[in-house]
C-alpha positions in Angstrom: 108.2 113.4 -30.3 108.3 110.8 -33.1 110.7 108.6 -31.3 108.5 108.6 -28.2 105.4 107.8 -30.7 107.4 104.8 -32.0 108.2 103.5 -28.7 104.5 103.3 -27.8 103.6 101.5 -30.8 106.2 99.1 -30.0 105.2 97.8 -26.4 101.4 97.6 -27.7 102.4 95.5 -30.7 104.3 93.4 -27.9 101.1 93.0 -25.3 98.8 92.3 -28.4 100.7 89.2 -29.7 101.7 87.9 -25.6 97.7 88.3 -25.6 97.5 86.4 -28.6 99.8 83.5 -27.9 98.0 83.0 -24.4 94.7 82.8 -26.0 96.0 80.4 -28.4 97.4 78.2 -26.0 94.9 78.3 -23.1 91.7 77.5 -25.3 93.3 74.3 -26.4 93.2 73.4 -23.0 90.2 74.8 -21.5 87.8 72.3 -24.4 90.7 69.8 -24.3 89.3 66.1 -26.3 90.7 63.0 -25.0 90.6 59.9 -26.6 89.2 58.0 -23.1 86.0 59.2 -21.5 86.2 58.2 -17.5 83.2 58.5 -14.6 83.6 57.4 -11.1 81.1 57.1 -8.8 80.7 55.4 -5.2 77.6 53.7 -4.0 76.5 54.4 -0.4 76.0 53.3 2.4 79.8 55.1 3.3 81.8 54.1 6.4 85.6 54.9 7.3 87.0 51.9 6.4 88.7 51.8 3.0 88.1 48.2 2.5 84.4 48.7 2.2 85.2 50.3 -1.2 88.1 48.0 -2.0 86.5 44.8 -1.5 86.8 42.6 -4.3 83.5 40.9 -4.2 81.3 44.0 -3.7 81.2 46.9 -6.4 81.1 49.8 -4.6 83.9 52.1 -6.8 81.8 52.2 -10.3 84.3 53.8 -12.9 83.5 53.6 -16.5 85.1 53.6 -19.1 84.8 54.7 -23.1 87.5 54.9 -25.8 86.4 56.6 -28.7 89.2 57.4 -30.6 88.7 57.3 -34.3 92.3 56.2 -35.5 92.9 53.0 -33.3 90.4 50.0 -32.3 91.3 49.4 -28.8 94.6 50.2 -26.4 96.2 49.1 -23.3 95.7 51.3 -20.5 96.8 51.5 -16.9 95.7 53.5 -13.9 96.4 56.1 -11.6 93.9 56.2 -8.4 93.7 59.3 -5.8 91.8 59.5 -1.8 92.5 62.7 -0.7 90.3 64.0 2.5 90.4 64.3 6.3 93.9 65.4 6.3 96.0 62.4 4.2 95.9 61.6 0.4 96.5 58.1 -0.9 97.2 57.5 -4.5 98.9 54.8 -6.9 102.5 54.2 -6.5 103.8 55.2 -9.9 107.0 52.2 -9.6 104.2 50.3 -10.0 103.3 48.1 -13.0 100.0 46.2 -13.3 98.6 43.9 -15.6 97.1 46.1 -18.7 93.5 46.6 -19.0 92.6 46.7 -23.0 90.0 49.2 -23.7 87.8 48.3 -27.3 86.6 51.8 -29.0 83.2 52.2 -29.1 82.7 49.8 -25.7 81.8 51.5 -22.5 83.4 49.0 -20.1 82.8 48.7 -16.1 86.6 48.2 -14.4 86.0 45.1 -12.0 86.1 45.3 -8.7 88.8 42.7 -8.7 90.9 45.5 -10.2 90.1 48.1 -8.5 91.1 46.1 -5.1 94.3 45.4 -5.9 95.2 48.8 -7.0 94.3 50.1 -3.1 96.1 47.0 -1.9 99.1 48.1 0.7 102.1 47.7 -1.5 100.8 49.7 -4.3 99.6 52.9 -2.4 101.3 56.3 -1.4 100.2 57.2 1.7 101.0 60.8 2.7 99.4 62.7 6.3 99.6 59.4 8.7 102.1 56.8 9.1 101.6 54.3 6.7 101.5 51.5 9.2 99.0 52.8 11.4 96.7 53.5 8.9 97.0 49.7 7.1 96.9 48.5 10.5 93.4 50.2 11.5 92.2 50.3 8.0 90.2 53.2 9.1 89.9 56.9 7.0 89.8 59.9 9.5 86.3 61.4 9.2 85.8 64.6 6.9 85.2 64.9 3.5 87.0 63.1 0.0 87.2 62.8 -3.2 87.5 60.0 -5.4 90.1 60.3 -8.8 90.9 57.5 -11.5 92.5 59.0 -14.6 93.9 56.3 -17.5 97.0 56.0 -18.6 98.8 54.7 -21.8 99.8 51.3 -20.4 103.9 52.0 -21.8 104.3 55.7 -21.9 102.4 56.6 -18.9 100.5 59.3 -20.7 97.4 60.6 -19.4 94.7 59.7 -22.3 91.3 60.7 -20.4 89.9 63.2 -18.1 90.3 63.1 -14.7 87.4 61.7 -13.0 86.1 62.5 -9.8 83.4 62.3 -6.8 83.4 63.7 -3.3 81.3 61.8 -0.5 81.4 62.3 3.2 83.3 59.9 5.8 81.1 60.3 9.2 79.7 57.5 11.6 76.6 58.2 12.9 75.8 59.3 16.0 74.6 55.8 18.5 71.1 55.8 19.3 69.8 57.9 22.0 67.6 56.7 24.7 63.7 58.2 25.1 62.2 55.6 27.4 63.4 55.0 30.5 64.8 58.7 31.6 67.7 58.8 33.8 66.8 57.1 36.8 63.3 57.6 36.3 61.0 55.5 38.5 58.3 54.0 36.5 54.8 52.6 37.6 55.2 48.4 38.6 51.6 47.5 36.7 50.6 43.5 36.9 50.4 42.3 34.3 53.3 44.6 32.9 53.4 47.2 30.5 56.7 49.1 29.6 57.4 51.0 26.2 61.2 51.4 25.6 62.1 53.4 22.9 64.9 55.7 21.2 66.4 57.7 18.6 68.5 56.8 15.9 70.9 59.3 15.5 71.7 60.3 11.7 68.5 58.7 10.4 68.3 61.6 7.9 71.6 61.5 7.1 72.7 60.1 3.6 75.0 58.5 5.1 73.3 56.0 7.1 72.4 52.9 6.4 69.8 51.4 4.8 69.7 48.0 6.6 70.3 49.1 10.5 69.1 46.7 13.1 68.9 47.3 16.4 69.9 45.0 19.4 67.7 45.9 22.8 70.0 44.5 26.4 68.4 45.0 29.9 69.9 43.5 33.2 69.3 43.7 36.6 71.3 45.7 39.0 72.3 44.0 42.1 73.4 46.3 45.2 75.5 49.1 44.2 76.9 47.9 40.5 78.5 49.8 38.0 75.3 49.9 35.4 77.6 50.0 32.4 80.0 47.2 33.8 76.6 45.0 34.9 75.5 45.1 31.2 78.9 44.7 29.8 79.6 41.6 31.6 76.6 40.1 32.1 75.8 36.4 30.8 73.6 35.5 28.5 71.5 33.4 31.2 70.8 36.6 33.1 70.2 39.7 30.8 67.5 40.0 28.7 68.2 40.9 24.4 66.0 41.2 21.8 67.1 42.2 18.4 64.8 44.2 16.1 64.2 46.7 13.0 61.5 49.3 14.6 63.4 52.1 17.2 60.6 51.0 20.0 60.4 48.0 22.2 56.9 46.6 24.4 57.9 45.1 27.1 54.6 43.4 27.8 53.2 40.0 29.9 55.4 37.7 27.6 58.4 39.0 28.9 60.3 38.1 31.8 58.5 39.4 35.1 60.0 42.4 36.5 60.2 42.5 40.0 58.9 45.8 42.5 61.5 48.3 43.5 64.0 46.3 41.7 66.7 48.8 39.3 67.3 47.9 35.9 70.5 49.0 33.5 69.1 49.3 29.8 70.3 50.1 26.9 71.0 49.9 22.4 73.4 48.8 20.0 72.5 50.0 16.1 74.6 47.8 13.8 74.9 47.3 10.1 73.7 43.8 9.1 76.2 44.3 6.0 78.8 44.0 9.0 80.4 47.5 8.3 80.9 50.3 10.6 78.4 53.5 10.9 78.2 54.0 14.0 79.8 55.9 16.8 80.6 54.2 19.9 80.4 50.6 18.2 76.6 51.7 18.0 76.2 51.6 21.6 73.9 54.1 23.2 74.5 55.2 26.7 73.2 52.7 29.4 70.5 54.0 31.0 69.0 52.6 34.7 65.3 52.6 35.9 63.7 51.1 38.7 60.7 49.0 38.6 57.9 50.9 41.0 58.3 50.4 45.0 59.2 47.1 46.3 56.6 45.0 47.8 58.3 44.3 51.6 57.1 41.4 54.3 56.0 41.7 57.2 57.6 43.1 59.9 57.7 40.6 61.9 55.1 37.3 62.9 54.0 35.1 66.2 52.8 31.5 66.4 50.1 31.1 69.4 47.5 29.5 71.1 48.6 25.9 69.5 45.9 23.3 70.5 45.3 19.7 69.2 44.4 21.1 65.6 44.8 24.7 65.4 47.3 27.1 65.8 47.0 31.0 65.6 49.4 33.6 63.6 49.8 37.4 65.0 51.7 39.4 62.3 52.5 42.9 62.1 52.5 44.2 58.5 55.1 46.3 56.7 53.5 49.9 56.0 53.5 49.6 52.0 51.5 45.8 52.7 47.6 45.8 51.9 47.4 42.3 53.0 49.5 39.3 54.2 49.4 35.6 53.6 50.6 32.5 55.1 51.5 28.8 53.9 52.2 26.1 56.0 53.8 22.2 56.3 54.9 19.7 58.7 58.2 19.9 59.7 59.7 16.6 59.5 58.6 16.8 55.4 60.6 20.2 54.4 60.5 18.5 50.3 56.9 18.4 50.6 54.2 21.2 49.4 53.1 24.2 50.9 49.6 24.6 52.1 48.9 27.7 50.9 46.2 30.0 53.0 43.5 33.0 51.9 45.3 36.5 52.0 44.1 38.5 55.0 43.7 41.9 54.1 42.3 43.9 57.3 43.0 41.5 59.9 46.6 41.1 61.7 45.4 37.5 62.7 44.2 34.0 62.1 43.4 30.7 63.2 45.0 27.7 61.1 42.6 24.8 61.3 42.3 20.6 60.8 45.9 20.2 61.9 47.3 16.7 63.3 48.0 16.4 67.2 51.7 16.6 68.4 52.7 17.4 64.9 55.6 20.4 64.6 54.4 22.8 61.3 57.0 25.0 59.5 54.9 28.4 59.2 56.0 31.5 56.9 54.5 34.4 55.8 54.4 37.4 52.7 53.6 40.4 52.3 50.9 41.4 49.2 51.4 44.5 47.9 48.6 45.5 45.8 49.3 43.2 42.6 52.9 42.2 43.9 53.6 40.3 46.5 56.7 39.9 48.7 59.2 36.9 49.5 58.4 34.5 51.7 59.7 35.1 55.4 62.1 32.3 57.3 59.9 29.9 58.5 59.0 29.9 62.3 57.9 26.1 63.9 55.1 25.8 66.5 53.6 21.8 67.4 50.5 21.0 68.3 49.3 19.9 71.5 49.1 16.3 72.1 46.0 14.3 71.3 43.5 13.4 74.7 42.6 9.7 74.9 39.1 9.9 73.3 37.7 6.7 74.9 38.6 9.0 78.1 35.4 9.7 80.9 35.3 12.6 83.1 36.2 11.5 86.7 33.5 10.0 89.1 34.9 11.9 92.0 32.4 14.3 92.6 28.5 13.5 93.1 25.9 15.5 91.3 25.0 19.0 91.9 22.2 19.4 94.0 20.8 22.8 95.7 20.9 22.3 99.2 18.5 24.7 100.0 15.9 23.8 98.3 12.7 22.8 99.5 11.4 19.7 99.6 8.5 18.6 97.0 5.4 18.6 98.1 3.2 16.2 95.6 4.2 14.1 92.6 2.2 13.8 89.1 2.5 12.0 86.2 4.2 13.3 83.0 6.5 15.5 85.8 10.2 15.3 84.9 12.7 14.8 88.2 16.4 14.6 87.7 18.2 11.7 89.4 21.6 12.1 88.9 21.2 15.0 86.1 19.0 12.0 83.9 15.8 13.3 83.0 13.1 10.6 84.4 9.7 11.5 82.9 7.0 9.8 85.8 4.8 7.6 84.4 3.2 6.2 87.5 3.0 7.4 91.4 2.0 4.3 93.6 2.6 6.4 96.9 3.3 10.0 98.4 3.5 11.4 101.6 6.1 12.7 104.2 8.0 13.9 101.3 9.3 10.7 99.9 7.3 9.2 96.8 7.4 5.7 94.8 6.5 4.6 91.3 7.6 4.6 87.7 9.1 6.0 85.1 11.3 6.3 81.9 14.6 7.4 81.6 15.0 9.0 78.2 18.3 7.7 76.4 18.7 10.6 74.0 21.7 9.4 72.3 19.8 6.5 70.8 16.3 8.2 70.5 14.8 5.3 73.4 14.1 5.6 77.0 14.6 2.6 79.7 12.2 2.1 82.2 12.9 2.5 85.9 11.2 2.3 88.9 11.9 4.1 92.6 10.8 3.5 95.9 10.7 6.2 99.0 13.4 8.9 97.3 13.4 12.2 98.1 12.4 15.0 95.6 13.2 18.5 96.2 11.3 21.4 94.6 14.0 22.1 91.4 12.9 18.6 90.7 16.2 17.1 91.8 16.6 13.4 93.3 17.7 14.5 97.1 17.6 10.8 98.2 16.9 7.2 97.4 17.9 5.2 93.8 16.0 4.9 91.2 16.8 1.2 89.5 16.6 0.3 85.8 13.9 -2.5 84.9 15.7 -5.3 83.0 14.6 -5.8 79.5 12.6 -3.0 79.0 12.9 -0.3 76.7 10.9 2.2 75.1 10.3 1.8 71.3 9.8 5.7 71.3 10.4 8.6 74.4 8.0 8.2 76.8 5.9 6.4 75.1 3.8 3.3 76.7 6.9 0.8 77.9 7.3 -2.8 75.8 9.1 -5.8 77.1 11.9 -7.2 74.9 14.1 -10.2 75.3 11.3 -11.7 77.6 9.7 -10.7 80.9 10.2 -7.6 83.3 12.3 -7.0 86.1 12.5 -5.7 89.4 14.8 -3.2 91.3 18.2 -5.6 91.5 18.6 -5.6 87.8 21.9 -4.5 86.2 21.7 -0.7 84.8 22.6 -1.4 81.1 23.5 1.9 80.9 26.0 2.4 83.5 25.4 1.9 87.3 27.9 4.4 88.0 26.7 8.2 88.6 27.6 11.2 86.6 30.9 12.2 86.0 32.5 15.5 87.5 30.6 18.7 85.6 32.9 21.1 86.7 30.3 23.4 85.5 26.7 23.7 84.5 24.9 26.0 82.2 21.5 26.6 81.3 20.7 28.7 78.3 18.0 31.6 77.7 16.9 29.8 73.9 16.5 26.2 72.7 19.8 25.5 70.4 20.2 22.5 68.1 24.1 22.1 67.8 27.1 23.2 69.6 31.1 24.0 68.0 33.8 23.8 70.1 35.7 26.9 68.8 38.9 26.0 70.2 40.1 24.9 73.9 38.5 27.6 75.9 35.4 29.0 73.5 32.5 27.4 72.3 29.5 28.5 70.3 25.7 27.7 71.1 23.9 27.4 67.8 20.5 28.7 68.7 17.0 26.5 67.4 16.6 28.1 63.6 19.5 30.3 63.5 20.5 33.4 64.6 23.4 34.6 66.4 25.3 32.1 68.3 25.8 32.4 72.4 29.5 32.7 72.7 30.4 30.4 75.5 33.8 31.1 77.9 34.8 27.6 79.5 37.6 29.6 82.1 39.4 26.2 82.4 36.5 23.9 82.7 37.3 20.0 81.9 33.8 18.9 81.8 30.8 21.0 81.1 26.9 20.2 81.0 24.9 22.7 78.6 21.1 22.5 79.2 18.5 24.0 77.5 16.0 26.6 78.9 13.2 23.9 79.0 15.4 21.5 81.2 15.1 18.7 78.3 18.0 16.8 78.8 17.2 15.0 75.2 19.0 18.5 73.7 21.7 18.7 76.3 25.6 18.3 75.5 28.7 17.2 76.7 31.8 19.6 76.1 34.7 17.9 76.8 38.5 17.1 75.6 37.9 19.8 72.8 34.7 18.1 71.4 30.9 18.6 71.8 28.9 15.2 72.4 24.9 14.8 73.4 24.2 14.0 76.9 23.0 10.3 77.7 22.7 8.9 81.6 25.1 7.0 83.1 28.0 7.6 81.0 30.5 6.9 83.0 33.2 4.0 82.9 32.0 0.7 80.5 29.2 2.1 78.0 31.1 5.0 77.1 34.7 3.3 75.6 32.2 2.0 72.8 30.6 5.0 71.5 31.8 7.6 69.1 33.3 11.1 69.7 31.5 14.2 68.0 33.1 17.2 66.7 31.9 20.4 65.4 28.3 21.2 65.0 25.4 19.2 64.1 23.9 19.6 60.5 20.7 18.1 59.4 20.3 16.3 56.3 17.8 16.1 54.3 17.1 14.3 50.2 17.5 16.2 47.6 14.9 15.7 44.7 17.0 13.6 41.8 19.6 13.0 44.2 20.4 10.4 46.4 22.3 12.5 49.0 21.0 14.8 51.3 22.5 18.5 52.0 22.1 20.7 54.7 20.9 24.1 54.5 24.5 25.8 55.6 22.6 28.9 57.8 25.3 29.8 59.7 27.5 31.4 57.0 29.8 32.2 60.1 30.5 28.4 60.4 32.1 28.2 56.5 35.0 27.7 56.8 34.6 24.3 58.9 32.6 22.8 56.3 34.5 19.7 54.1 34.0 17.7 51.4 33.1 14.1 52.0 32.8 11.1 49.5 30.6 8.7 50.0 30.3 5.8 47.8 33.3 7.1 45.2 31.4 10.6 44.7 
């Protein structure tokens, strides 16, 4: 009993001092003092590279230092550094021996970055977890999470004399930025003038390890055919991809920009970089390229014809592509391919049109486009067409064929004054009747010479007259030297004395030309436009619609108006409207001037000293021109 008493006090008098010999010797420990106080610390931003914290112009380690021992005023010191994370651990090789550092008590002091550098240089590190060559080569720390440790040693014992200090930071690169704007593929609306909003996501924004100074650079090519989108952009040249570099995650791509062009594909995409030139990013920073096509394209037309060429106009028959709201058409001469295009008026509505003022026997290069809305197409390959060749203008109609007469009219039965016959389709207003009977008459009369606003007086003996007023038989002869100052007014002698039947016709003794037609209109009209070689238009007296006039392959045609004054009728012939004057056949008419178009009428202008006309045939527009006279 006692022994077994004795043997219990024993072992508890044996657990009560181990207890007491542990709690001696762990509490030193656990509020251990050392003479050197050490903090580390790591500034961001933080990439994977270990140089960006062992650079020696940059501080990024910060490890302070304070000795504050109260025996000694300063010591030499060396140092022991530690990376451990992501799988390896570096630290200082311990065969090493650097340069001492000398601490001063009392003196916090900063260790350079100088230092610090060339304790992570390659020949003083341990590297355990990779191959030590791959690592130096790359330079690069596998991502994850590490921690920092310095401790100081006594520079010639190698004694630990200070805590050790630490600090943990994460190794990640950022995601690249993601696109928003374009979607894959996604077909966005062509607008003229164009407005496109790219934007996107930087990735890790809210991380604390991104960067503070991130830029980002914008790149956009276009695709041609069926090209890789990531090789395009890869390998495009500068002259051909567009790149603009900026700070804000969004990009307007506005009017300033270069034009995009309809139904055209684009490859786009973004590169986030670190203007401190280290790496953050995934991917180099690269986001993924993303394509986008520019609205529908804008086609031409289908196909075009050149037509109905004359001695200045041509026409153009084109059929449009489906997706075209209009067409237009530019033109040149052939033989000058350098020279300008003349452009013409889009024509929305209309498949044709009529291209006017051209040159005779000229050859013209014609192409067309297609307009598309705001867009517009590219130009077609040119098609040629030439002109017709220019008429002789001094040119009569042929004397081969006598005037028209109506055979079966009757004959007239009396003759007055004032009555107007026709003697070879000249108006001859009677002035005088001397005799009648038997159906033949004699006297005077004028012949009006509308041309020049004057008549010529003519006399005619025994001629037949049938009831249409037409000369059936006889001549009527021109009176030498007399003229009419105004339309059958009283007729005054010029250049001395008057003359008899035998005198030469000053006007022409030859008859008419060939009219291989005649026609007499319902309304008085003041001006007729050839339209083109087989159309002209009859400008009605004060407007209103024109008479559309067919010639059917007339050469020579007479228009008269309803009151048979042949003062207002006109000559339509080799493509050109001129007024109708007697006996213009071969020898007066080589001399006098060709008239084109339509007549206008003139008249001042208060303050001016040019006249205008009135323009009331809107439908005639487009043949007016612009003349100068006198410089202006």
């Amino acid at each position: 009993m006692s022994h077994s008493t004795t043997g219990k006090h024993f072992w508890g008098s044996i657990a009560a001092w181990l207890a007491i010999t542990l709690a001696i010797a762990i509490k030193p420990a656990s509020g251990q003092i050392f003479p050197v106080q050490a903090n580390i610390n790591v500034t961001p931003p933080y990439t994977v590279y270990l140089s960006h914290y062992t650079s020696p112009t940059q501080q990024r380690v910060m490890v302070n230092l304070l000795l504050h021992d109260p025996v000694v005023t300063s010591v030499d010191v060396r140092f022991r550094f530690t990376l451990e994370g992501g799988g390896i651990r570096l630290y200082t090789n311990p065969g090493w021996i650097p340069q001492p550092f000398t601490l001063t008590n009392g003196i916090s002091s900063l260790l350079p970055a100088e230092t610090i550098a060339e304790y992570f240089q390659p020949q003083h590190l341990v590297v355990e977890g990779m191959n030590p060559q791959d690592f130096f080569r790359s330079g690069r720390l596998p991502e994850g999470f590490y921690q920092f440790k310095v401790e100081v040693l006594e520079y010639q014992r190698g004694v630990t004399i200070s805590n050790p200090a630490r600090t943990g930071i994460w190794l990640l690169l950022n995601e690249a930025p993601r696109m928003v704007f374009p979607t894959p593929n996604q077909k966005v609306i062509a607008t003229n003038p164009q407005m496109l909003n790219f934007s996107w996501v930087p990735s890790g924004i809210s991380s604390p390890l991104s960067a503070q100074t991130t830029m980002y650079e914008f790149t956009m090519v276009e695709l041609m055919d069926n090209t890789d989108p990531t090789i395009a952009i890869t390998t495009a040249s500068d002259a051909v991809k567009y790149t603009k570099t900026l700070q804000q995650t969004s990009l307007f791509y506005g009017p300033g920009e270069p034009q995009l062009m309809p139904g055209k594909r684009y490859a786009v995409r973004v590169r986030a970089y670190n203007t401190e030139g280290y790496e953050l990013f995934k991917n180099n920073g690269y986001s993924e390229v993303r394509v986008f096509q520019f609205g529908e394209s804008c086609n031409p037309p289908l196909s075009f014809s050149l037509k109905d060429e004359t001695q200045s106009t041509f026409g153009i028959d084109v059929q449009t592509d489906p997706g075209n709201t209009a067409w237009q058409a530019h033109f040149r001469e052939s033989e000058d391919e350098s020279g300008t295009w003349s452009e013409l008026k889009a024509e929305p509505g209309t498949n044709a049109k009529t291209v006017k003022g051209l040159k005779a026997s000229t050859a013209y290069q014609v192409q067309v486009r297609g307009i598309c809305g705001p867009f517009t197409s590219d130009f077609t390959q040119p098609q040629t067409i030439t002109t017709r060749e220019k008429i002789n203008a001094q040119r009569d109609c042929e004397n081969t064929i006598p005037p028209i007469v109506v055979a079966k009219a009757a004959p007239l039965q009396q003759l007055r004054k004032d009555d107007i016959l026709l003697a070879a389709l000249v108006p001859i207003r009677v002035t005088e009747v001397t005799k009648q009977g038997g159906g033949k008459f004699s006297g005077k009369g004028v012949a009006t010479l509308p041309l020049f606003n004057a008549g010529l007086a003519v006399t005619f003996e025994d001629i037949e007259i049938n009831e249409l007023m037409q000369l059936t038989s006889g001549e009527v002869i021109a009176v030498r030297d007399e003229v009419k100052a105004a339309l059958f007014d009283e007729v005054t002698g010029v250049g001395g004395g008057t003359g008899g039947g035998g005198g030469t016709d000053t006007t022409g003794t030859g008859t008419w030309p060939e009219f291989t037609d005649t026609i007499t209109t319902d309304v008085p009209f003041d001006s007729v436009l050839v339209v083109n070689d087989s159309t002209v238009w009859v400008i009605p007296t004060g407007g209103g619609e024109a008479i559309v006039v067919n010639l059917d392959g007339d050469d020579c045609l007479l228009i008269v108006p309803p009151d048979g004054n042949m003062d207002n009728a006109v000559v339509v012939y080799n493509g050109a409207a001129k007024p109708y004057r007697a006996g213009s056949g071969t020898g007066t008419d080589s001399g006098q001037e060709q008239f084109t178009g339509f007549l206008a009428t003139f008249t001042p202008a208060q303050g001016q000293q040019y006249g205008f006309d009135s323009l009331r045939h809107q439908a005639h527009a487009d043949y007016y021109q612009e003349m100068e006279v006198n410089g202006k």
